[in-house]
C-alpha positions as CSV (number, residue, x, y, z in Angstrom):
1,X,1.3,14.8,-13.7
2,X,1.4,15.6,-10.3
3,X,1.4,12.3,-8.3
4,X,3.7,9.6,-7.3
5,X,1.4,6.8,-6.2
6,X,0.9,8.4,-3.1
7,X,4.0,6.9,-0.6
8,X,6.2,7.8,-3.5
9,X,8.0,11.0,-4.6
10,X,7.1,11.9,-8.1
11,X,8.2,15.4,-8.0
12,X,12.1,14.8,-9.3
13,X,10.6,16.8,-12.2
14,X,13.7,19.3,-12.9
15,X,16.4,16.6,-12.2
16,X,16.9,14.5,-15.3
17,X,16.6,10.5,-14.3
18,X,19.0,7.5,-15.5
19,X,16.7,5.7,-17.4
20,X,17.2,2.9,-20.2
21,X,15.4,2.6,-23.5
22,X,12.5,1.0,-22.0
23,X,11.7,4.0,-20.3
24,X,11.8,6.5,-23.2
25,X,8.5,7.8,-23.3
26,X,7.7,7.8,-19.7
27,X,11.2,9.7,-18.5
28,X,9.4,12.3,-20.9
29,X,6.8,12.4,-18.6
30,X,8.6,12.0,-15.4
31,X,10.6,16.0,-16.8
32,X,7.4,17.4,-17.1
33,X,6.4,17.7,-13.3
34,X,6.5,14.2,-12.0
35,X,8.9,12.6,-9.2
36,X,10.0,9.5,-8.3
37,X,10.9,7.1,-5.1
38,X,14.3,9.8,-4.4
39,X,14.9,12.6,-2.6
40,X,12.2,14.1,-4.3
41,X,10.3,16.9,-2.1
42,X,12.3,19.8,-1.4
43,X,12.0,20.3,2.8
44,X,9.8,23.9,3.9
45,X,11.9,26.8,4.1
46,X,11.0,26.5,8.2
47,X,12.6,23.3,10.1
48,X,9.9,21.1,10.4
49,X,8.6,20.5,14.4
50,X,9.3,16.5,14.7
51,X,6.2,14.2,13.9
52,X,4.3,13.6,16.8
53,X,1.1,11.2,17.0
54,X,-1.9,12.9,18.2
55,X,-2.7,10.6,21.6
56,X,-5.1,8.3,21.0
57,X,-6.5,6.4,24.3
58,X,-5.2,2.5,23.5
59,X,-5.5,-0.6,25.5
60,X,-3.2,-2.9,25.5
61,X,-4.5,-6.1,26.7
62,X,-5.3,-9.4,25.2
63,X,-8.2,-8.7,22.5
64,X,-11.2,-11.2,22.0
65,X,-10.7,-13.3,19.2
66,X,-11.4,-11.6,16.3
67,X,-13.7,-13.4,13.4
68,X,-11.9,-14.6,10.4
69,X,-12.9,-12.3,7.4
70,X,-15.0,-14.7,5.1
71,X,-13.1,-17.4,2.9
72,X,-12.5,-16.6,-0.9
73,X,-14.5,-17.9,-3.1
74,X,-13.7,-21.3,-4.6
75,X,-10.2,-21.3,-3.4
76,X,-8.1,-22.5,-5.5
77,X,-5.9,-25.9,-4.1
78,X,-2.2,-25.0,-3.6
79,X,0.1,-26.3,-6.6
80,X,4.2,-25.4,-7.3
81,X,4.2,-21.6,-8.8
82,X,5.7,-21.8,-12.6
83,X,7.0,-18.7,-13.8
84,X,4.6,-17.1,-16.7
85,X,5.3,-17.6,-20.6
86,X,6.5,-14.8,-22.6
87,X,3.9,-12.6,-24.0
88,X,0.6,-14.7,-22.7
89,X,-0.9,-12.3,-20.8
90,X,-2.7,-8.5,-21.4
91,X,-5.0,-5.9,-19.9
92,X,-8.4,-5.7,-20.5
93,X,-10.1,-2.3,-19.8
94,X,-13.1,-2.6,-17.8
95,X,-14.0,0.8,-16.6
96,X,-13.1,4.3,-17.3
97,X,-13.5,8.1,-16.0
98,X,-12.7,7.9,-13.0
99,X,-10.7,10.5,-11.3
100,X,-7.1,10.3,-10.0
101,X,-7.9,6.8,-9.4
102,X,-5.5,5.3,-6.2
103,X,-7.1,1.5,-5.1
104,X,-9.4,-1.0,-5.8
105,X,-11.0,-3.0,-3.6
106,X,-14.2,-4.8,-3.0
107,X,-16.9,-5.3,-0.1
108,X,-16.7,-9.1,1.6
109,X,-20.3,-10.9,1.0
110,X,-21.6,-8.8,-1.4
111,X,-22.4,-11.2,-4.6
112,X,-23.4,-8.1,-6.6
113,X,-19.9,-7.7,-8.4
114,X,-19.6,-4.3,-7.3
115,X,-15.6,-2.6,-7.2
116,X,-14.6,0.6,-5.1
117,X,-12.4,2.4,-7.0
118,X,-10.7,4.8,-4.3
119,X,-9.9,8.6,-5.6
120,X,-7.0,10.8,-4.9
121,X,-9.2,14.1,-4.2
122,X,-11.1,12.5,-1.7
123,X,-14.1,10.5,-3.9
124,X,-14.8,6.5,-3.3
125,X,-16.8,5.8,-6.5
126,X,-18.5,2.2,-7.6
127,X,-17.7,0.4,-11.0
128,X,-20.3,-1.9,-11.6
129,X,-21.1,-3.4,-14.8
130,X,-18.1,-1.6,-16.7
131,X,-19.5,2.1,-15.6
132,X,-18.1,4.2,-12.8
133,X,-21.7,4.7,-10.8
134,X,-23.4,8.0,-10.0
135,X,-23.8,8.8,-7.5
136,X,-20.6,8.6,-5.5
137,X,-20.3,5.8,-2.6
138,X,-18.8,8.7,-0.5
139,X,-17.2,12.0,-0.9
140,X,-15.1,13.1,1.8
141,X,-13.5,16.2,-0.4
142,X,-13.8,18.8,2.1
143,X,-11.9,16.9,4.6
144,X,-9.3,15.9,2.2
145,X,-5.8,17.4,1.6
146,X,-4.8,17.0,-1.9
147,X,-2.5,19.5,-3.2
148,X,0.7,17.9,-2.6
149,X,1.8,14.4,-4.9
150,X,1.4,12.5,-1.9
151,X,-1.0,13.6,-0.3
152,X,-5.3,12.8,-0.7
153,X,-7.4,9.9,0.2
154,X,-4.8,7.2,-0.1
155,X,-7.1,3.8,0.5
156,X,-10.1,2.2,2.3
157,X,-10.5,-1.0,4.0
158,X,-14.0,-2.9,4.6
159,X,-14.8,-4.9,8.0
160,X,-14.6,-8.2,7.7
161,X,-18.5,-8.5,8.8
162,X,-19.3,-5.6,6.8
163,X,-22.2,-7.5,5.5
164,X,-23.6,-7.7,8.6
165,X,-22.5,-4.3,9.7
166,X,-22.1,-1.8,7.6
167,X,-18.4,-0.3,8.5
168,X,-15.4,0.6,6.7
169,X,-12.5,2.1,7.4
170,X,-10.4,4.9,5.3
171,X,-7.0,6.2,5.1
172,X,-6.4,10.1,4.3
173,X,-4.1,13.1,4.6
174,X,-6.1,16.1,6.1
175,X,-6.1,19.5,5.0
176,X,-3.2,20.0,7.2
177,X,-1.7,17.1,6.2
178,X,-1.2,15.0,8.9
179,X,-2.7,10.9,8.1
180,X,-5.9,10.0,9.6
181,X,-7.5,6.7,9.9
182,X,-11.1,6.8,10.3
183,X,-14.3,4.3,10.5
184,X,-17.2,5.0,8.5
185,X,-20.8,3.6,7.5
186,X,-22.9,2.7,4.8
187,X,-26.5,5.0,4.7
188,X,-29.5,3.1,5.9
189,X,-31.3,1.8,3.4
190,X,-29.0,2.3,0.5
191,X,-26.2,0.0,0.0
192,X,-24.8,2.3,-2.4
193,X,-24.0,5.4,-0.7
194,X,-21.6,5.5,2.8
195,X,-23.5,8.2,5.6
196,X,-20.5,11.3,5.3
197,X,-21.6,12.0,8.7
198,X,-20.7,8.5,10.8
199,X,-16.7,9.5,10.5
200,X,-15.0,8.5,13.5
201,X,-11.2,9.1,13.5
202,X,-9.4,6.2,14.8
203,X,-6.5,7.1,14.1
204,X,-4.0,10.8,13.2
205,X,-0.6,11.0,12.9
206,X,1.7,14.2,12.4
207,X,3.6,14.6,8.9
208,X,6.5,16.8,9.3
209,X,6.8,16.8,5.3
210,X,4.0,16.4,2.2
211,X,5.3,13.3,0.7
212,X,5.9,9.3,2.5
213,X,2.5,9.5,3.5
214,X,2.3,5.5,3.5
215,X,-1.2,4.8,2.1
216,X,-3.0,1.4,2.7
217,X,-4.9,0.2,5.1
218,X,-5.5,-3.5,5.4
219,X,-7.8,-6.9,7.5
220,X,-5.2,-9.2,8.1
221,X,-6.1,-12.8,7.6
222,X,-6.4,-12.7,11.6
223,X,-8.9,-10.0,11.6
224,X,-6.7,-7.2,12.4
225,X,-6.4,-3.8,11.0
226,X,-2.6,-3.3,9.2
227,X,-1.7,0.2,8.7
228,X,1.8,1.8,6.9
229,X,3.1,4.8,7.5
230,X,6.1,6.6,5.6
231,X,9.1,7.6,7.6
232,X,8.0,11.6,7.4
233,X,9.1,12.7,4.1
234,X,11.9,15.0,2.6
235,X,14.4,12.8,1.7
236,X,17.1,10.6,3.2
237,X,14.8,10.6,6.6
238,X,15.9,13.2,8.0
239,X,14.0,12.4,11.6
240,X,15.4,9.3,11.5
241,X,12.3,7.7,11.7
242,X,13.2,4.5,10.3
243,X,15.7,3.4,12.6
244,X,13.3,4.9,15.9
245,X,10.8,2.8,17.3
246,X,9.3,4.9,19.2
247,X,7.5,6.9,16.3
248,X,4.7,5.4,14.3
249,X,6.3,7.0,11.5
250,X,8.2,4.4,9.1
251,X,6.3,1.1,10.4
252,X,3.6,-0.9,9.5
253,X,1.2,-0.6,12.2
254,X,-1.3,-3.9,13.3
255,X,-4.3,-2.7,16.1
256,X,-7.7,-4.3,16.7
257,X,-10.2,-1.7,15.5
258,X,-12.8,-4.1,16.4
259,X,-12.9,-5.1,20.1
260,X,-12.4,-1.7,21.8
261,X,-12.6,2.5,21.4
262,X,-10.7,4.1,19.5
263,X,-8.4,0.7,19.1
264,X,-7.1,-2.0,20.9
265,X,-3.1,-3.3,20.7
266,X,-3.1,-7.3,20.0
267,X,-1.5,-8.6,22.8
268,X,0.6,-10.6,21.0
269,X,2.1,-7.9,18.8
270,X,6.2,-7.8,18.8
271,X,6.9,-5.0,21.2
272,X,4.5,-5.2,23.5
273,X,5.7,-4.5,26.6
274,X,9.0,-2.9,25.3
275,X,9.8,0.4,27.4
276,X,10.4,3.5,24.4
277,X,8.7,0.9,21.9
278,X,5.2,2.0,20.3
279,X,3.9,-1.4,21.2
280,X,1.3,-0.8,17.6
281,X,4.3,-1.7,15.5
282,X,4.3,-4.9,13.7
283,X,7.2,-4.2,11.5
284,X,9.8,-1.3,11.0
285,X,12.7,0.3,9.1
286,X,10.2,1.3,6.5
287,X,10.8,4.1,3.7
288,X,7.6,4.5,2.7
289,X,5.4,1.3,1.7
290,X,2.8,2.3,-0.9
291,X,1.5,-0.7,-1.4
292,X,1.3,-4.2,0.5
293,X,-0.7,-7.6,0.5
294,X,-1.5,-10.8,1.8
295,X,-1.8,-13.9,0.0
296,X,-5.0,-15.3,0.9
297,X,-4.1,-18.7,0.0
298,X,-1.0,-18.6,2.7
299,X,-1.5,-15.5,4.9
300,X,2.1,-14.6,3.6
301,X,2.8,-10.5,3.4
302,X,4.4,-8.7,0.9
303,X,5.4,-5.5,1.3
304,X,7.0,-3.0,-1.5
305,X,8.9,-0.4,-0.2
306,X,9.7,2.7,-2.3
307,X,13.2,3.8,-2.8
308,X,15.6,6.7,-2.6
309,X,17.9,7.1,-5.6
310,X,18.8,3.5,-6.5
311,X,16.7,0.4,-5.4
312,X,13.0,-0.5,-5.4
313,X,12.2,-3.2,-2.7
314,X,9.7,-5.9,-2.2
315,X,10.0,-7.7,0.9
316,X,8.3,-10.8,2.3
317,X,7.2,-11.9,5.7
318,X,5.7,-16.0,6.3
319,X,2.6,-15.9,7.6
320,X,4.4,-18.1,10.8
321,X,6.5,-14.5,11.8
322,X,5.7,-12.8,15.2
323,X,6.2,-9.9,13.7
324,X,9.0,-7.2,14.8
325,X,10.9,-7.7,11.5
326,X,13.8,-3.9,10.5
327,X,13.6,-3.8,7.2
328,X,16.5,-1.6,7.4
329,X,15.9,1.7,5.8
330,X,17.6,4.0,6.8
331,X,20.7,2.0,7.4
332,X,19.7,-0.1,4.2
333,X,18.5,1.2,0.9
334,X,17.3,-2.1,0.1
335,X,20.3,-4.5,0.0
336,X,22.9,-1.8,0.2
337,X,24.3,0.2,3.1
338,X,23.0,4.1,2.7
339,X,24.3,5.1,5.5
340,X,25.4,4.7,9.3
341,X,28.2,2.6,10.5
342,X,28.7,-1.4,10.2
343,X,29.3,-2.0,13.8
344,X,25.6,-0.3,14.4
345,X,24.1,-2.1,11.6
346,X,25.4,-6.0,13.0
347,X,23.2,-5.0,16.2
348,X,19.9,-4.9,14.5
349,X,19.5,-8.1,12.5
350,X,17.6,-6.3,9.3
351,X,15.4,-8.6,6.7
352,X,16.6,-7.7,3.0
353,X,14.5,-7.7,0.1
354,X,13.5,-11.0,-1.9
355,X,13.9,-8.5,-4.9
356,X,15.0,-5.2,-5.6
357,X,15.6,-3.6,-8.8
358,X,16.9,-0.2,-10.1
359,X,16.8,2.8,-11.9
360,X,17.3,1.2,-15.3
361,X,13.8,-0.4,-14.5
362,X,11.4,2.1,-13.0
363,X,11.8,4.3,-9.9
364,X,9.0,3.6,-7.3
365,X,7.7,0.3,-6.9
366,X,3.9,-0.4,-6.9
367,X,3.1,-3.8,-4.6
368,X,0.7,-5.8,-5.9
369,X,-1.1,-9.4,-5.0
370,X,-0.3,-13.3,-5.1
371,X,-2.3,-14.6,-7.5
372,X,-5.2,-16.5,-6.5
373,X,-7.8,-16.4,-9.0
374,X,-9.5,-18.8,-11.1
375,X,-9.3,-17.5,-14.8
376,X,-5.4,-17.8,-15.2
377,X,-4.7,-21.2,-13.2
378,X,-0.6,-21.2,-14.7
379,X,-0.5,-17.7,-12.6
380,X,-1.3,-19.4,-9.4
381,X,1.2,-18.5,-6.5
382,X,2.9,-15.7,-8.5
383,X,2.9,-12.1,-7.0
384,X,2.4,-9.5,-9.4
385,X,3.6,-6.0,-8.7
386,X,4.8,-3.2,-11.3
387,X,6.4,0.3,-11.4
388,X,4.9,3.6,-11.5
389,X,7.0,5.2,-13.5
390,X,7.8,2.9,-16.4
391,X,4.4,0.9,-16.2
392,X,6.2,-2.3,-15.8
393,X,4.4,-5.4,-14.7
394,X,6.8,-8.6,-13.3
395,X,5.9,-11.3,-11.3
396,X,7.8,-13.0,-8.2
397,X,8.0,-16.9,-8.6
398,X,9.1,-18.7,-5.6
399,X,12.2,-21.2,-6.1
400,X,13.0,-24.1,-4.3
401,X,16.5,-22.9,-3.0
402,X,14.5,-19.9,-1.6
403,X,15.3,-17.0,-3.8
404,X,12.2,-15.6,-6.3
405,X,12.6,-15.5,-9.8
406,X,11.6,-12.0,-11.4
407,X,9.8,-12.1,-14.9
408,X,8.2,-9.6,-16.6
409,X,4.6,-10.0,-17.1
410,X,3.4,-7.2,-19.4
411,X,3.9,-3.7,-20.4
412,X,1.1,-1.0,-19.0
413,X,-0.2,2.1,-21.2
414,X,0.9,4.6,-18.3
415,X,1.7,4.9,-14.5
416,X,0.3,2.2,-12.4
417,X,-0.9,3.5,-9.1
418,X,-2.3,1.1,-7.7
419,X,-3.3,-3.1,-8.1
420,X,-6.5,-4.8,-6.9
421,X,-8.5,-7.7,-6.4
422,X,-11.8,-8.9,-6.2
423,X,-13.5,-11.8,-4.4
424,X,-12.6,-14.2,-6.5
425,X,-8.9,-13.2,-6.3
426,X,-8.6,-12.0,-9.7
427,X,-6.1,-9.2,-10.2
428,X,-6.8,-5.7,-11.7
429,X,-4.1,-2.8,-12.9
430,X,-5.0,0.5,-12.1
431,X,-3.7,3.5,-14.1
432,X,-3.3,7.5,-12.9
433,X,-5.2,8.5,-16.3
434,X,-8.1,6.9,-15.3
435,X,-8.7,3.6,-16.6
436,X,-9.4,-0.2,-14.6
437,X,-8.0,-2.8,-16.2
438,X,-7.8,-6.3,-15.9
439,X,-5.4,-8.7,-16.4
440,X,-6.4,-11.5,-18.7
441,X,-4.8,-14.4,-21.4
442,X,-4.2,-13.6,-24.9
């Protein structure tokens, strides 16, 4: 086992983990070769050169208003969010063979049922009909850098009009390891297969270390492009990059990909303006988000931060924010201090987790989507997210005095790498071994 869901460290291999019963069988796994959301990569014999972003021309002026990406289908009316009963949910397998297998997603307007399943070596393969589809959508291999846990092609996002246009957007680390960003097209005349040859890079950014390579990219509900970026990798951020606005590393980025070459900054993002600031941050004090999500019943946006050695994080932003929220790290290891002083800490107003849980549990969080779906109506408003390493899946129910009640949904057969969820909101579980499933009623 050699990955960690791509933002997380699985490579802990040799250093035995603290984990209860639950976790049995899969701290077997995580000793043979696997690492977790710690201190996990061991830093190059050589001091790493800081991270630097390649430049990238940017204009930052007020963007036309971008078009709303298409509303779900039948969306279901708004009711109070119940926590789930005990045992009344499972997995249902719905595809298999596919490789390393990192994200799901699907294309907006297309009424064919067709799912992207995104792999780790650098592969984008269809499952349609309960068969991974031959040949490949796209296969971007030879630009790909895979060999470390973290590193590969990490996620795609499609255009909001990509029914009427044809463009998508990928995520990767390059075969020297630094992130790029980078639109792409479908080939004319075949809606199956992307043209390997349209690739323009949007956006690269310079990774001091293998591992916190972030990995999604995401269309807001207001049409812009949400990017997240680890803070470098090694462990206990040694750049700093968390608390340092003025790197793209540890942020979650927001840029309008669609009004303007390569990008153009929303005006109305947090820091425009701000002298030092990278005015493409939306959000900072970051670890290293794997996975985050938007409800597309609110706009609300949940990010799940991996940890270091204690706590997993999921954190949660209204859709009404402006933006600029410090999530802390690396003052904060989710609600406790990791290091710094308190005096510096009261100047920076962070946002702590809604829930956080530790090492008894799991050890790198995997974020995961509000449900929205039709077929399992007493899910409604529940986020579901899980745990690489011990395959657990919870949901977050919110409460009326504000805090989120944590349940657990279901137990997994392995290490969940990624969620997903198609246009009709329901939500999938996808595992490192291979297999799509489902999540269904008993």
């Amino acid at each position: 086992m050699i990955y960690s869901t791509g933002t997380r460290s699985l490579s802990r291999g040799k250093r035995a983990l603290k984990l209860g019963p639950l976790l049995a069988l899969v701290a077997l796994f995580s000793l043979l070769g696997s690492a977790c959301g710690g201190d996990e990569l061991e830093p190059p014999a050589a001091t790493p050169a800081v991270a630097t972003t390649i430049p990238t021309p940017i204009v930052a002026t007020p963007a036309p208003e971008p078009t709303a990406p298409p509303a779900p289908t039948a969306a279901p009316a708004l009711s109070t969010p119940q926590p789930p009963a005990a045992g009344a949910y499972a997995l249902e397998a719905v595809g298999t063979g596919f490789k390393r297998p990192l994200y799901l997603t699907y294309a907006p307007g297309d009424a064919s049922g067709r799912l992207f399943i995104v792999e780790q070596d650098g592969t984008i393969a269809i499952l349609k009909d309960g068969r991974r589809q031959e040949p490949l959508f796209l296969d971007i291999d030879s630009r790909v850098g895979s060999r470390a846990n973290e590193q590969g092609l990490l996620s795609m996002a499609f255009d909001p009009d990509y029914a009427t246009n044809g463009i998508f957007y990928v995520y990767y680390t390059d075969t020297g390891g630094d992130t790029v960003v980078a639109r792409y097209r479908v080939a004319a005349g075949n809606p199956n297969a992307a043209d390997p040859d349209s690739e323009e890079v949007i956006l690269r950014v310079g990774q001091p270390y293998s591992n916190h390579n972030g990995g999604l990219i995401k269309f807001g509900p207001d049409g812009y492009l949400y990017v997240t970026l680890g803070d470098g990798g090694s462990g206990g951020d040694p750049l700093n990059s968390g608390q340092d606005r003025s790197t793209l590393l540890g942020t979650l980025l927001r840029i309008d990909v669609r009004s303007g070459s390569p990008y153009v900054i929303p005006a109305d993002n947090p820091f425009v303006g701000h002298e030092g600031v990278r005015p493409e941050i939306w959000a900072w004090g970051l670890r290293n988000v794997w996975r985050f999500s938007f409800d597309r019943a609110t706009g609300d946006l949940f990010t799940a931060d991996v940890g270091q050695n204690k706590l997993e994080e999921v954190n949660f932003q209204p859709a009404s924010s402006p933006g600029g929220e410090n999530y802390g790290w690396k003052l904060f290891e989710g609600s406790e201090q990791f290091s710094g002083s308190r005096e510096g800490m009261a100047r920076r107003e962070m946002v702590f987790p809604i829930a956080e849980y530790g090492r008894s549990e799991g050890c790198s969080v995997t974020g995961g989507y509000v449900y929205r779906g039709q077929q399992l109506p007493d899910l409604a408003g529940n986020y579901i997210f899980g745990d690489y390493c011990s395959g657990i899946v919870w949901t977050l129910t919110p409460q009326a005095d504000g805090t989120w009640l944590r349940t657990v949904l279901m137990q997994a057969p392995s290490e969940i790498t990624s969620f997903g969820e198609d246009a009709d909101g329901e939500v999938y579980v996808i595992i490192r071994p291979g297999t799509i499933y489902r999540i269904t009623s008993k």
